[in-house]
N, C-alpha and C positions, 0 to 999 in steps of 0.2 A: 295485214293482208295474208290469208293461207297462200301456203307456197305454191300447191296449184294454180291458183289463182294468179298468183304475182309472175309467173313462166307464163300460162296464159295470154295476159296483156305485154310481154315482154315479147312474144309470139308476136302479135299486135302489131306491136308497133315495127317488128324488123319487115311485115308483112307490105304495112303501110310505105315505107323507106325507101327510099332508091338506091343510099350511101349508108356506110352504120359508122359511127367512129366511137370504138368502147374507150371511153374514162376510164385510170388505170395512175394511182397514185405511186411515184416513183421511188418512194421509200420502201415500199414494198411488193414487188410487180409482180410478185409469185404469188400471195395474197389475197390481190385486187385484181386479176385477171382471171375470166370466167370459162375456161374451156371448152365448157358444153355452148355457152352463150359463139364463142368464136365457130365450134360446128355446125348449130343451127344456121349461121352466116353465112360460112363458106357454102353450106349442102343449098341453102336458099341461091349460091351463085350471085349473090350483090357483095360490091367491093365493100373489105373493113378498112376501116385506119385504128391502130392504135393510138392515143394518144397518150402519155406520162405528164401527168399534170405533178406539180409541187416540184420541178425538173430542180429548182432555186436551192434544193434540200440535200441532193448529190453531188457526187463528182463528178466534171464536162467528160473527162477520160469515161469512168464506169457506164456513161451516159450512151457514148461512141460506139463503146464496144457492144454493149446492150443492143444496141441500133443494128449494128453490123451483122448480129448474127440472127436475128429477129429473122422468119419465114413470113413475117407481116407484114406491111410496111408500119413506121415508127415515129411518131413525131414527141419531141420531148421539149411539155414548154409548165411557164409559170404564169397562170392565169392570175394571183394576188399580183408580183410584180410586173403580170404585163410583157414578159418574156418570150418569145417563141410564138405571139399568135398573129405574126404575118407569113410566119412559115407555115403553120399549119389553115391559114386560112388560101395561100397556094395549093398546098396537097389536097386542099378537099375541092379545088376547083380541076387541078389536075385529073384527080378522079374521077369528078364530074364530065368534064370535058366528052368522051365518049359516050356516054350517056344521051348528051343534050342532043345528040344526033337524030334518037327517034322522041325523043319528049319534051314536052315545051316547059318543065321546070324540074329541077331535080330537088329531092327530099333528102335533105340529111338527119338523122338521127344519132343521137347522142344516148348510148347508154352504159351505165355500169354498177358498181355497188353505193350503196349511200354514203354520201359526206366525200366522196371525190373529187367533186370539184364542177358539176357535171352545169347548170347555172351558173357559175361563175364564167366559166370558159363562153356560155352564149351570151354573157351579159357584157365581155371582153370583144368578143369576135363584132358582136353590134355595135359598140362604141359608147352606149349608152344603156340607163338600167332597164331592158327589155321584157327581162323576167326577174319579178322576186329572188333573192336569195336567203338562206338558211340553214346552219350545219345542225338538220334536223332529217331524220327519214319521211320520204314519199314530201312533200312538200309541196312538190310540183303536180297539182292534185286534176289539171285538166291537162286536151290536147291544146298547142297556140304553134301557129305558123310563124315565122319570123324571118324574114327577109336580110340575106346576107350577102346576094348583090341581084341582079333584074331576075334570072334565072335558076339561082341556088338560093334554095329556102333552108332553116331549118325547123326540123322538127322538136319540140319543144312536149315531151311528155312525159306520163308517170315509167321511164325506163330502167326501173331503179331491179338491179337484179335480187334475188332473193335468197338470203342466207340461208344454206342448207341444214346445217348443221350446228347444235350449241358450242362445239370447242371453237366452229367458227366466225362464231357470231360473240365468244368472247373474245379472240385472238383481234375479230374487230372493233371491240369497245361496245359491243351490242347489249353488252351484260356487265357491272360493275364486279371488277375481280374481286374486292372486298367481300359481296356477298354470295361467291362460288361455294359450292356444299364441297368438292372434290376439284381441287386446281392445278392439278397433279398429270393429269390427261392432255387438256390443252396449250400447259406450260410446256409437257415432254414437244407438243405437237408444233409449236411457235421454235422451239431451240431446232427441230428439224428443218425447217420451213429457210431459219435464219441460215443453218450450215450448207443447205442447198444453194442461196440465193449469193449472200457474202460471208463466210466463215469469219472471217479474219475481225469479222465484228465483235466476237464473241473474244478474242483477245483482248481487243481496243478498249472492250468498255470493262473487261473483269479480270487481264492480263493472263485466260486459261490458255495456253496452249498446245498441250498434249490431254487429249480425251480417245476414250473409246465409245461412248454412246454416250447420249442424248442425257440418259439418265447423272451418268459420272460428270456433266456438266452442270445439270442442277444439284449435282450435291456439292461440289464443289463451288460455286456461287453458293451457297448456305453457308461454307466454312467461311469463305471471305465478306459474308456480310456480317457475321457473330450470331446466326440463325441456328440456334446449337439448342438441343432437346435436356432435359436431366440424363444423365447415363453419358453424355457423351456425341450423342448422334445427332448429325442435321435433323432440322424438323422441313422436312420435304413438301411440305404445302404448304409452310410459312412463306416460302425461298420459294411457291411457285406464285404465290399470291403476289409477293415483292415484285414477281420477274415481270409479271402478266401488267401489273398498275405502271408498272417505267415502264413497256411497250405502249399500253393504252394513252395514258400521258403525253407518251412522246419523247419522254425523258431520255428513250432506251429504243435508236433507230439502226440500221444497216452505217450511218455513217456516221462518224466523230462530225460534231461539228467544229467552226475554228476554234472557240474557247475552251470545249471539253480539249482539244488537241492543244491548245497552250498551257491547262493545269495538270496535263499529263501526267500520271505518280503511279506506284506499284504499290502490290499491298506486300503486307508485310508486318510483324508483329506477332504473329501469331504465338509462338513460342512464351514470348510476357504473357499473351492476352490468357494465357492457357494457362499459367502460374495463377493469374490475376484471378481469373473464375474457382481456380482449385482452393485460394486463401478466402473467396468473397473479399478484397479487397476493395471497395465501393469508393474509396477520394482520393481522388488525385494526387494529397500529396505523401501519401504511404505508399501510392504504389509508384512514384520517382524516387522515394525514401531507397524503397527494396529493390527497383529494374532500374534508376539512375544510369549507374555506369555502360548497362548494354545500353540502355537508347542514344546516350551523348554519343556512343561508335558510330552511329550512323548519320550524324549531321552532317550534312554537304548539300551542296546544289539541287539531290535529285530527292523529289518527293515521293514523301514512303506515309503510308497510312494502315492503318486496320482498325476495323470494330468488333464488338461483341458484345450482344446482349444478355444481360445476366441477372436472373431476378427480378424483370422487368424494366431494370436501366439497362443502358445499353454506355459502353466505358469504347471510349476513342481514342485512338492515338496516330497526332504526324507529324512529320519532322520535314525539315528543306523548305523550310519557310523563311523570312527576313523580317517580316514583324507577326507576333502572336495572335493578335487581332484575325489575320489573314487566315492563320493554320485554323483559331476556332470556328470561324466563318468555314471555311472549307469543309471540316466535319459535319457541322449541320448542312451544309449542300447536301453532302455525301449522303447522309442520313436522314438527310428530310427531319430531324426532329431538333429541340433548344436544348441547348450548351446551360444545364445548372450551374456546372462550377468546374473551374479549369486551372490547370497548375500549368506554366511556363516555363523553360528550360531550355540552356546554349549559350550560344553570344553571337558570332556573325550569324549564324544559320541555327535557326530555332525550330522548337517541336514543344507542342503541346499534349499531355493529357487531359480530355474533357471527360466527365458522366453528363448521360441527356436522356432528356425523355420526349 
């Protein structure tokens, strides 16, 4: 649907409305919140609700505080798990409640950007499968009333807002970062996006904590992933391609989940990995033969990792493990790629070097 078009029926339907409650995924509310969509709302004089759907996915605290400062009102729930939607089906009665004064039913409408949740939440609020679902765009391809109690109805239509913009429509999965010509632009554009919304994210998942732009964050994420050009230099749209696929994914959100937060590890290495690339060292156990004794220094409790790819292998190293098994698994999480061949090292607290591809 052209974008005219799809503002148009989005026109449409707030037109139609009595209530609007924008869908507004809570991993990332900076995002999936439509500004111009909340203006035309307000200037129309019909109450919003926000809602935060995927609520299941943060923290109850960042959640609160979120809430608190909101000039909209807020409601934060989990339509998968079923969570929050007798709170929110109060606030939209609440809403309504003044309304029903001069009208003998009130229209709620539901809209926001695709794959938010925005069917799920009515097919939840009904109690039953009322409308199709599908994490696909426009899907919801007619109008249908749907009754949510004598009075308040909702509006069930095509309210699917329209991405403006290509860095935004990758940022949202709308385009496979694999096939980006230039990923340089909307990687810079997502790292702002994230420093705005929860900074500390960018510690959590790549342990940066001192930056001065946006940029020196994607080069840095290059060093630590082993995203290293010939000469020396990150390759800066490898490391935005990488960043762009773990947001898309999912891999790579505003929050630790609890098991990324229980394998918790720093990176680290770099100094070997950097000998490693300078000899082309390629197996494992020549490069224990010649870096042995630094890496056994670091075995203890606390998990240390690094990679880097080099000639097309990419050569892994971690330590703070207790069985080896674990550390190689670990690397291929890390790296999303198979463990060829791996040399083992320690005794209580073990570390591994793998190549993988």
């Amino acid at each position: 649907m052209k974008q005219r078009k799809a503002w148009r029926v989005v026109r449409e339907v707030i037109d139609e409305a009595d209530l609007i409650v924008e869908v507004v995924d809570a991993r990332d509310p900076i995002g999936t919140r439509n500004r111009k969509l909340e203006r035309l709302i307000q200037e129309s004089g019909k109450p919003l609700l926000i809602v935060m759907n995927k609520a299941d996915l943060v923290p109850k605290e960042w959640a609160e505080e979120y809430k608190r400062r909101s000039e909209i009102p807020v409601v934060f729930i989990s339509a998968r798990e079923r969570k929050g939607t007798g709170i929110l089906r109060k606030e939209i009665k609440k809403l309504a409640k003044p309304l029903l004064d001069d009208k003998e039913r009130v229209k709620v409408a539901l809209i926001g950007y695709p794959n938010v949740g925005k069917s799920t939440i009515i097919n939840t609020l009904k109690g039953k499968r009322a409308v199709g679902t599908a994490p696909i765009p426009g899907y919801t391809k007619g109008k249908q009333l749907i009754r949510l109690s004598k009075r308040i109805w909702l509006l069930d239509s095509p309210g699917v807002v329209p991405i403006d913009d290509f860095d935004e429509l990758v940022i949202k999965g709308g385009f496979p970062a694999d096939k980006i010509e230039e990923p340089v632009k909307p990687a810079l554009k997502l790292i702002s996006r994230i420093l705005e919304t929860r900074k500390e994210a960018i510690t959590e998942k790549f342990g940066i904590e001192e930056f001065e732009n946006e940029e020196e964050v994607l080069r840095r994420i290059g060093e630590k992933r082993g995203m290293i050009k010939t000469g020396g230099e990150v390759d800066l749209e490898e490391t935005a391609r990488w960043l762009l696929r773990e947001w898309q994914t999912g891999r790579f959100t505003l929050f630790a989940s609890e098991e990324e937060k229980e394998r918790d590890f720093v990176w680290d290495f770099e100094d070997v990995l950097e000998g490693v690339e300078k000899d082309l060292l390629l197996d494992p156990r020549r490069i224990l033969w010649k870096y042995g004794d630094e890496l056994r220094d670091k075995l203890d409790n606390q998990k240390r990792a690094g990679v880097r790819e080099i000639e097309g292998i990419t050569v892994g190293i971690a330590t703070g493990f207790k069985k080896c098994d674990s550390a190689v698994k670990f690397l291929e999480e890390l790296t999303g790629k198979h463990a060829l061949a791996s040399e083992c090292f320690g005794k209580k607290w073990k570390g591994v070097i793998a190549v993988m591809e």
